[in-house]
C-alpha positions in Angstrom: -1.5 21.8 -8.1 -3.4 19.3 -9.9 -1.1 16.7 -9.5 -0.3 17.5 -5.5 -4.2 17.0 -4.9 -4.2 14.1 -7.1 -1.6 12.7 -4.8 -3.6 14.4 -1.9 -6.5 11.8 -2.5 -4.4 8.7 -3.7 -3.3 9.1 0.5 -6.2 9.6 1.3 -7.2 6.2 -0.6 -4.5 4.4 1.2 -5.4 5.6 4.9 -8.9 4.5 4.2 -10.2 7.7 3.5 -11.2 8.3 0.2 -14.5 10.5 0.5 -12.7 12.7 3.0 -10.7 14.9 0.6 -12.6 18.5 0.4 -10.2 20.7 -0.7 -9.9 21.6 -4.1 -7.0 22.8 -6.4 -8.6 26.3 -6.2 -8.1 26.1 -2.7 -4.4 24.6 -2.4 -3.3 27.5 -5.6 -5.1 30.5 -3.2 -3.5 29.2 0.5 -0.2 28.0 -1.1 0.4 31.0 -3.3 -1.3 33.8 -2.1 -0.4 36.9 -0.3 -0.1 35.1 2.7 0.5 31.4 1.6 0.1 28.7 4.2 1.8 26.3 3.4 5.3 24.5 1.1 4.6 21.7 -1.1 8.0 20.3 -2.5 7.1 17.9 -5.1 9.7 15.2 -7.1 9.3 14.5 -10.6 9.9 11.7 -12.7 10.2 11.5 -16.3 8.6 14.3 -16.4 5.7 14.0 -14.3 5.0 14.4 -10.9 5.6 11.3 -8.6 5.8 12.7 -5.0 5.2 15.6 -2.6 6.1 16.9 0.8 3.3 19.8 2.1 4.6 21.8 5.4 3.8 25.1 7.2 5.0 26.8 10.3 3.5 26.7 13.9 4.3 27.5 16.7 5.0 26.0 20.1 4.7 27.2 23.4 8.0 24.9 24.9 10.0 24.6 21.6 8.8 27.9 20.0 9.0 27.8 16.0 8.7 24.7 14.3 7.3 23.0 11.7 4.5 20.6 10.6 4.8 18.3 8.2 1.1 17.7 6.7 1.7 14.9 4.1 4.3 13.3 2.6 3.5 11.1 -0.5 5.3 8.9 -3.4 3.2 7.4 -5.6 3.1 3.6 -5.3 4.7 2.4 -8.1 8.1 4.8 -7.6 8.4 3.8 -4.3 11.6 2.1 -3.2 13.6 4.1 -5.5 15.0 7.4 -2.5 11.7 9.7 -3.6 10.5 9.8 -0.2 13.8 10.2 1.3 14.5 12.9 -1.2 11.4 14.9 0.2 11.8 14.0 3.6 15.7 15.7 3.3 14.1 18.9 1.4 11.7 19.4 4.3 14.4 18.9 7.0 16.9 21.2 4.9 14.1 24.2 5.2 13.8 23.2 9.1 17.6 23.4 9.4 18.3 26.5 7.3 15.1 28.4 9.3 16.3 27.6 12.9 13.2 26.0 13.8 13.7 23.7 16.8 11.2 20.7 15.8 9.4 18.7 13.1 6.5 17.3 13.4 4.1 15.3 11.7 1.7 12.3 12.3 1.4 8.6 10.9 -0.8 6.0 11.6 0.1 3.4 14.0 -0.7 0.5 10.8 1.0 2.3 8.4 4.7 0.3 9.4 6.7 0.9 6.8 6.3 4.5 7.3 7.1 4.4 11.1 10.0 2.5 9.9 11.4 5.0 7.4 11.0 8.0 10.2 12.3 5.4 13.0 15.3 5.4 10.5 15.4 9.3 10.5 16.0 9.8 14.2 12.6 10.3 14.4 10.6 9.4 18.0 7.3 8.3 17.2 4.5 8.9 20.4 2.5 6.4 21.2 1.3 8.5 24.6 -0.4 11.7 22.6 -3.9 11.0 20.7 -4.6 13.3 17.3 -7.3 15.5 18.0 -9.9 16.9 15.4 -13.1 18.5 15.8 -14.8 18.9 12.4 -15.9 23.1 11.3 -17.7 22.4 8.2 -20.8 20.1 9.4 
C-alpha cells in the first residue's frame, strides 16, 4: 500500500492537486483489507517494483443496477507507452465481466486528452452533459 498511495499522490500531482491527498496507507490497508474491504486495487509491476494501479469498488445504480467504479487508474510516467495501462484497464473490465455487473464507470478530466483518448479507444462514451459533484465532510 505504500506504493499505491505513492502513485495516489503522483495523480494527484498531475491533476493539479497535490495538497489534496488525505488518506493515508493506514487508511487504504484497513478499507481495502478489512472485514468489509471497500475497494480492488490491481497494481502492475515492473522489474520488481510497482509501476501502476487500478482502484475500483461496487455501487450501485438505480437504472443499470450493479456496477462498478473505477476510482483511479495510474502508470507511472516514465512506463507509460509500454501496454501498463491497458493491462489494468483489461483486469478491471475482466472483474466487471466475470461479476455480471452491467456498467463501468469512472471520471477524467476534460484536459487530460490522452486519457479520453485511450478510453475513447476502449468503447468508452465519455459525458460531456453530467457535472462531478462533491461536497467536502471533513472541513
Amino acid at each position: 500500500m505504500p506504493a499505491v498511495l505513492e502513485l495516489i499522490k503522483e495523480l494527484a500531482r498531475f491533476e493539479r492537486e497535490p495538497d489534496a491527498v488525505r488518506v493515508t496507507v493506514e487508511d487504504l490497508c484497513r478499507d481495502g483489507f478489512g472485514e468489509n474491504p471497500l475497494f480492488r486495487v490491481v497494481v502492475a509491476e515492473l522489474d520488481a517494483e510497482v509501476c501502476g494501479m487500478a482502484l475500483f469498488y461496487h455501487r450501485y445504480s438505480t437504472w443499470k443496477g450493479k456496477t462498478i467504479h473505477l476510482e483511479d487508474l495510474v502508470v507511472r510516467v516514465a512506463q507509460r507507452g509500454i501496454g501498463i495501462g491497458q493491462a489494468l484497464f483489461d483486469a478491471v473490465m475482466s472483474s466487471a465481466r466475470s461479476e455480471g455487473v452491467r456498467r463501468v464507470e469512472w471520471q477524467v478530466l476534460d484536459w487530460n486528452r490522452n486519457a479520453i483518448a485511450f478510453y475513447a479507444k476502449q468503447g468508452a462514451r465519455v459525458l460531456g452533459d453530467w457535472r462531478v459533484v462533491h461536497l467536502e465532510m471533513d472541513k
